[in-house]
N, C-alpha and C positions, 0 to 999 in steps of 0.2 A: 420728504424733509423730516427729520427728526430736532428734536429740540434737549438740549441736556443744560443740569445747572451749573458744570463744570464744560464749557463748549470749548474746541478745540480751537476754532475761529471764531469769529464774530464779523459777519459782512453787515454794514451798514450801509442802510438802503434810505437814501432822503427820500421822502414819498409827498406829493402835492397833488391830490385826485388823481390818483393811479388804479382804481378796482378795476380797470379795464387788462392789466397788465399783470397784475400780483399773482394768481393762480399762476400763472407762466414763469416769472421771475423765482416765486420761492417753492414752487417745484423742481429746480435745477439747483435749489442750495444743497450741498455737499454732504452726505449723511456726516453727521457729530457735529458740524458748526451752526453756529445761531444767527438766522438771523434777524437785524433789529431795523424794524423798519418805522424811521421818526417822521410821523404825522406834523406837518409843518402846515396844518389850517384845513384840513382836507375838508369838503365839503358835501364827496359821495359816496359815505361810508367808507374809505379804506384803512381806516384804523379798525372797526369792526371786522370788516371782512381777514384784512391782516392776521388777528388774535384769532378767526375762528380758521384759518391757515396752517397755526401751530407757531406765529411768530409772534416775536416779543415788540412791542410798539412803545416806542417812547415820543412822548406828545410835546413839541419846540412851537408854542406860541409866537413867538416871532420870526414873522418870515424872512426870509434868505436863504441862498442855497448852501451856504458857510455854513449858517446859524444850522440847520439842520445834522448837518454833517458833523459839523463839532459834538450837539448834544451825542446822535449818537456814538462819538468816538468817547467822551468823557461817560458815558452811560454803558461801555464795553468792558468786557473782566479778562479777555483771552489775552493771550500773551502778542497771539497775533491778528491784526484787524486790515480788514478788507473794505471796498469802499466800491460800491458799481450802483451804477440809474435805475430807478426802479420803475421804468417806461417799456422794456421788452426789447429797449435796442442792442443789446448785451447779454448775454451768459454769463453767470454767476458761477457755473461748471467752471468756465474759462482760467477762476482762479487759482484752480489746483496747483498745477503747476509753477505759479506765480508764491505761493505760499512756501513750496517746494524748496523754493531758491532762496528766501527769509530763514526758512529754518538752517539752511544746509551753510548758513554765512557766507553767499557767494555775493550777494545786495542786501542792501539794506532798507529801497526803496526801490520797490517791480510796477511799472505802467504799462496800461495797454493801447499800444498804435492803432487806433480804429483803422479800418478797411471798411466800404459802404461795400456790401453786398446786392445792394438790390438800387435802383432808379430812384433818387429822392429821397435814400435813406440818410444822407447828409447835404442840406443846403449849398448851392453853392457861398452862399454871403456867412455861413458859418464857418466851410473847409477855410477860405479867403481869410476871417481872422484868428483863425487858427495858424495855419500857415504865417501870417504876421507875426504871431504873439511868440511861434518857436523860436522867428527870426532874433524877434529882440530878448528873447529866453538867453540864444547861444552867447548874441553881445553884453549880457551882462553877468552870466555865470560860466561859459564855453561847454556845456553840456548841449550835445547835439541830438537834440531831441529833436521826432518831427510831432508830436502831437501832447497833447495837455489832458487827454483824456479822465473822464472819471473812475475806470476800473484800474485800479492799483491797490497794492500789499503794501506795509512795515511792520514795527514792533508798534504796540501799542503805549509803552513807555517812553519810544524814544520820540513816538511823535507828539504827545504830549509836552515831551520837551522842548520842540519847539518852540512853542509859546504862540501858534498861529491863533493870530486876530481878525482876518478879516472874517466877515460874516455873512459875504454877498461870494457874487460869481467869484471873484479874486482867491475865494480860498482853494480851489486847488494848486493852481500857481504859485500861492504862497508856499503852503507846503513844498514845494520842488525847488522855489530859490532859496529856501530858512534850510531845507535838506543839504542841497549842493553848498550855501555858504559853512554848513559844518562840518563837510567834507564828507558827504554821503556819497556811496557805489549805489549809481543809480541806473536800472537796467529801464529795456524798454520793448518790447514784445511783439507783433502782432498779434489784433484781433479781429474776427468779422462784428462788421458792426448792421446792427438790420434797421429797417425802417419801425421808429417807436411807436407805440400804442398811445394814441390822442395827441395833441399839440403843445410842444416844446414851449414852457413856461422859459428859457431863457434866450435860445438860437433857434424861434422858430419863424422871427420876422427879422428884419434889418434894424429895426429900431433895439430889439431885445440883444439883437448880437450886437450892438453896439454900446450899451448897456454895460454889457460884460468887458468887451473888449478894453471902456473906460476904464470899471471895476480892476483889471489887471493890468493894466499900464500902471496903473498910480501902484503895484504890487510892486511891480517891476523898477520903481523908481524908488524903493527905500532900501536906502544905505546900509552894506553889512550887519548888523547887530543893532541894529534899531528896529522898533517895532514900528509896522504900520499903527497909523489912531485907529482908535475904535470906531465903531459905526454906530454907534450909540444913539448920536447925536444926530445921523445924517438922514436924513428925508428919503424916502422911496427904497424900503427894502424889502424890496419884493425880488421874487425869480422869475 
């Protein structure tokens, strides 16, 4: 992995006690892009280990899986930004190609359709609300998407424009209905998806998939050009 102050990409990696995973994760980032890996509370050194990696770590005191993700989107300078787990269940390589298609003007928003490769690498009580969430994804935008996954490309500008608010599980979903309501070419790819390194702070029990699942129903339920409310105010923002 190399690190530059003008980086071609910028992969933003939310991190929540991940040292188990990072030497594996940002070994596979792409010589020329950066990547930013936001400390969202970590508790066993992975923001140290991170920096001495060669990556740049940006520190999001309030947790949420939004919250993380946002800082490091608003904390990114490349034209174009990339967004993958920073758990080991995913290749960051993967994005090449994904990036490929952002520059070449063919999408303007590339997602990757997990595939479990291995026994256990996706819960069943997680594939279960996922598969839900496309359902109600396609009835309210008709992008026929089968998966919500977290590794996906855009422009760094345009997704800013957005104006995505949520700051819990909902935000990548947000992202994909504020996209599709502005009329975004939204592709969607396979990827293998492997079994992550320690326990899934969001989809690793039934209680946390449901958690989420809540988190993005109420995404799913705000009207064209209206902002979801902030979560400012809302108790339990945890991943």
């Amino acid at each position: 992995m190399t690190t530059s102050p003008a980086p071609d990409v910028d992969v933003v990696l939310p991190c929540l006690n991940e040292a188990g995973a990072l030497p594996w994760v940002l070994a596979r980032i792409p010589a020329g892009w950066r990547a930013l890996v936001v400390d969202n509370g970590s508790t066993d050194g992975s923001a140290d280990l991170a920096r001495s990696l060669g990556a740049t770590v940006v520190t999001e005191p309030r947790r949420g899986f939004g919250a993380a993700c946002h800082a490091g989107l608003t904390a990114a300078t490349a034209d174009v930004v990339c967004f993958c787990d920073c758990d080991a269940s995913l290749d960051p390589g993967l994005l090449t190609p994904f990036v490929r298609e952002i520059r070449a003007g063919t999408s303007d928003l590339v997602l990757g359709r997990r595939r479990p490769q291995a026994r256990g690498a996706w819960p069943v009580h997680a594939r279960a609300g996922n598969l839900a969430l496309a359902r109600m994804l396609r009835r309210r935008t008709g992008l026929r998407l089968h998966d919500l996954g977290p590794l996906r490309a855009a422009r760094r500008e345009r997704l800013l424009a957005l104006g995505l608010t949520d700051r819990r599980s909902g935000y990548p979903l947000q992202m994909v209905v504020r996209a599709a309501d502005a009329g975004w070419r939204i592709a969607e790819h396979d990827v293998p998806y492997l079994p992550r390194t320690g326990a899934s702070k969001v989809t690793g029990t039934w209680r946390g998939t449901w958690h989420a699942v809540r988190d993005m129903r109420r995404v799913l339920g705000e009207p064209p050009g209206r902002p979801v409310p902030s979560d400012a105010a809302r108790e339990g923002n945890s991943r």
